[in-house]
C-alpha positions in Angstrom: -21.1 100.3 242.5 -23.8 101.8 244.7 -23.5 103.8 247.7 -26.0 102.8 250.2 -26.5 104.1 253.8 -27.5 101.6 256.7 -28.5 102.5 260.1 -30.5 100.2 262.4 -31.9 98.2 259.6 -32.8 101.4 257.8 -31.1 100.8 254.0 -31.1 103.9 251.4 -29.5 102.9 248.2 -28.2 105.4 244.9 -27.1 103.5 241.9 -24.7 105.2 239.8 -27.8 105.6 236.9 -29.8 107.6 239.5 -32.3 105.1 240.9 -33.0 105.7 244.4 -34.0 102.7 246.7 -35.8 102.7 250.3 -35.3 100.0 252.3 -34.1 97.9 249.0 -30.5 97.2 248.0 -31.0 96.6 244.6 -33.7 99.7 243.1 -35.8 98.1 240.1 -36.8 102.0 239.3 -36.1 105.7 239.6 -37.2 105.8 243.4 -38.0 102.4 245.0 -39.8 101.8 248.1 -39.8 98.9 250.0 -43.0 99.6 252.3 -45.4 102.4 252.4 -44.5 105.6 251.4 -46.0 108.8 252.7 -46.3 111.7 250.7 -48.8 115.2 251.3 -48.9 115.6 248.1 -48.8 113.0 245.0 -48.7 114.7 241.6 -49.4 112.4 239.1 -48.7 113.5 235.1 -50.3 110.6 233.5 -54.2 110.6 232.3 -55.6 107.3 233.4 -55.5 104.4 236.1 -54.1 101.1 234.0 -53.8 98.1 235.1 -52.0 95.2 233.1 -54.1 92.3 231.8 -53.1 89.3 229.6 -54.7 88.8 226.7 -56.4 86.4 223.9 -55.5 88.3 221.0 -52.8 91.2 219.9 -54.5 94.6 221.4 -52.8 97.8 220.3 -53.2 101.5 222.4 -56.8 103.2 221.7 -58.7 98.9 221.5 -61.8 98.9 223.5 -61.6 95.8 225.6 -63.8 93.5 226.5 -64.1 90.4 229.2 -62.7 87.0 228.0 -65.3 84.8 228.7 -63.3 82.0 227.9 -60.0 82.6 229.6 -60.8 84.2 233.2 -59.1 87.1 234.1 -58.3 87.9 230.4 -59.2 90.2 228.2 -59.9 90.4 224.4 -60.5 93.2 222.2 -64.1 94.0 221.5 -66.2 93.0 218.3 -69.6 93.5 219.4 -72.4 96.3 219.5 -73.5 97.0 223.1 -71.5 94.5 225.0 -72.1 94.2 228.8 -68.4 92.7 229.4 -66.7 95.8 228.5 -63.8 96.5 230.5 -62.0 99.7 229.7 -59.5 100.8 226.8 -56.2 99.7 225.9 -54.0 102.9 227.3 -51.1 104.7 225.2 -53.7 105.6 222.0 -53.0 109.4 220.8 -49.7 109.8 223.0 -51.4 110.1 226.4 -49.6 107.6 228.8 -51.3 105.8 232.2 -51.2 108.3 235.0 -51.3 105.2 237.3 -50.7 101.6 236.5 -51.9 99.0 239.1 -50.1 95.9 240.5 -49.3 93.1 237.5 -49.9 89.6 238.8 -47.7 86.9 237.4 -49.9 86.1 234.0 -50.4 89.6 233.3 -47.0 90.4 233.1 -46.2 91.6 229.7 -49.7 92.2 228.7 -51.6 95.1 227.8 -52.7 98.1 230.0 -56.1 98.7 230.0 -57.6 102.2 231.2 -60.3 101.2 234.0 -61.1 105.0 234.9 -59.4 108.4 233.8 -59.1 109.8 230.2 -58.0 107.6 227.5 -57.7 108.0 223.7 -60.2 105.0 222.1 -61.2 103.7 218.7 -64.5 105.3 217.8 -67.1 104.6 214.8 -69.3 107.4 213.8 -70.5 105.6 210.5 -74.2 105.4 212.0 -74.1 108.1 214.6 -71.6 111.5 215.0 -69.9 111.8 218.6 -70.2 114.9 220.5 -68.7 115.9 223.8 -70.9 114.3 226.6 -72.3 111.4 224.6 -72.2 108.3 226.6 -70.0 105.5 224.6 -70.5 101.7 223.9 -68.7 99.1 222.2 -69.4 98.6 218.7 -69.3 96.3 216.1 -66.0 97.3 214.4 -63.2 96.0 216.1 -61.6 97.1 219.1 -63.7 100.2 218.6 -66.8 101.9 220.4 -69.4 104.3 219.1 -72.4 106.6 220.7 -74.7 104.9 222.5 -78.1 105.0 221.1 -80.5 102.7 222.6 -80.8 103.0 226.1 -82.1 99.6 226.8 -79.1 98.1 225.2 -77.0 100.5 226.9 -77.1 99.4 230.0 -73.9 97.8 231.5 -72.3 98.3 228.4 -70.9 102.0 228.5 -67.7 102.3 228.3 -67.9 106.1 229.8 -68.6 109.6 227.8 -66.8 111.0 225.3 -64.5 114.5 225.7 -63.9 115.1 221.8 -65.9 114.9 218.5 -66.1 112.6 215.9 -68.4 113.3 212.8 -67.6 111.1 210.6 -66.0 107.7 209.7 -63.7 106.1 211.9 -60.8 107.6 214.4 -59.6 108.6 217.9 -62.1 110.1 220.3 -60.7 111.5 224.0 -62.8 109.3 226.7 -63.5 110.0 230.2 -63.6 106.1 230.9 -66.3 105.5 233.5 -67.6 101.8 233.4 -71.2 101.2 234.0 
């Protein structure tokens, strides 16, 4: 049963598992707000903003993703060297969680979160080329991962943001700073 407090159209709500709800009956979370909230300060203990996307294949956390050019609004995970329709990094990769994930819309629901901006564990080949803090990062030709972007010409539109950890060798997880451009 949940003890809930009206006055004047005003409705709090506790449910006996602890979620809190504002202006809702029914809270779908720990605190739920029906309405703006207001806050001074917001202290958020996640690392990236997410936001959920549906997608053409099975991503898994750390897959650098790429636009779907045939499904819009999809996503699919990357395959290519340099690709101009890269769209941030499937979040979770390495144990770091989404600080803030955006609004689903009804065919993302269930689908992958992709980092869009923030720090984000990714894939990373350095077969060709070791990564070093501050290199700038690309998509690469393994999949799902991204590498150190080499040639600038090919570069552009296709970084995926710079990396925050090193890579020498072979293949593994490098920390990103994902900044599309």
């Amino acid at each position: 049963m949940n003890l809930f407090h009206q006055r004047a159209g005003n409705v709090m709500t506790l449910t006996p598992t602890g979620n809190v709800g504002v202006g809702v009956m029914e809270p779908a979370a720990r605190l739920h707000v029906a309405g703006t909230a207001r806050v001074a300060v917001l202290e958020i203990t996640g690392a990236d903003v997410a936001e959920p996307f549906a997608v053409a294949d099975t991503a898994e956390p750390g897959d650098v993703m790429v636009i779907d050019e045939d499904h819009p609004g999809r996503l699919k995970v990357s395959h290519a060297m340099y690709d101009r329709k890269v769209a941030g990094i499937a979040s979770g990769a390495g144990g770091l969680a989404p600080g803030v994930v955006l609004g689903a819309t009804d065919d993302a629901i269930g689908g992958v979160r992709v980092a869009l901006s923030g720090r984000a564990w990714c894939k990373a080949d350095a077969r060709s080329n070791p990564i070093a803090p501050g290199d700038l990062l690309t998509t690469a030709d393994s999949l799902g991962h991204a590498m150190k972007a080499v040639d600038e010409q090919a570069a552009r539109g296709a970084i995926l943001g710079k990396a925050m950890s090193r890579l020498d060798a072979g293949q593994g997880l490098v920390l990103a700073l994902v900044n599309l451009q």
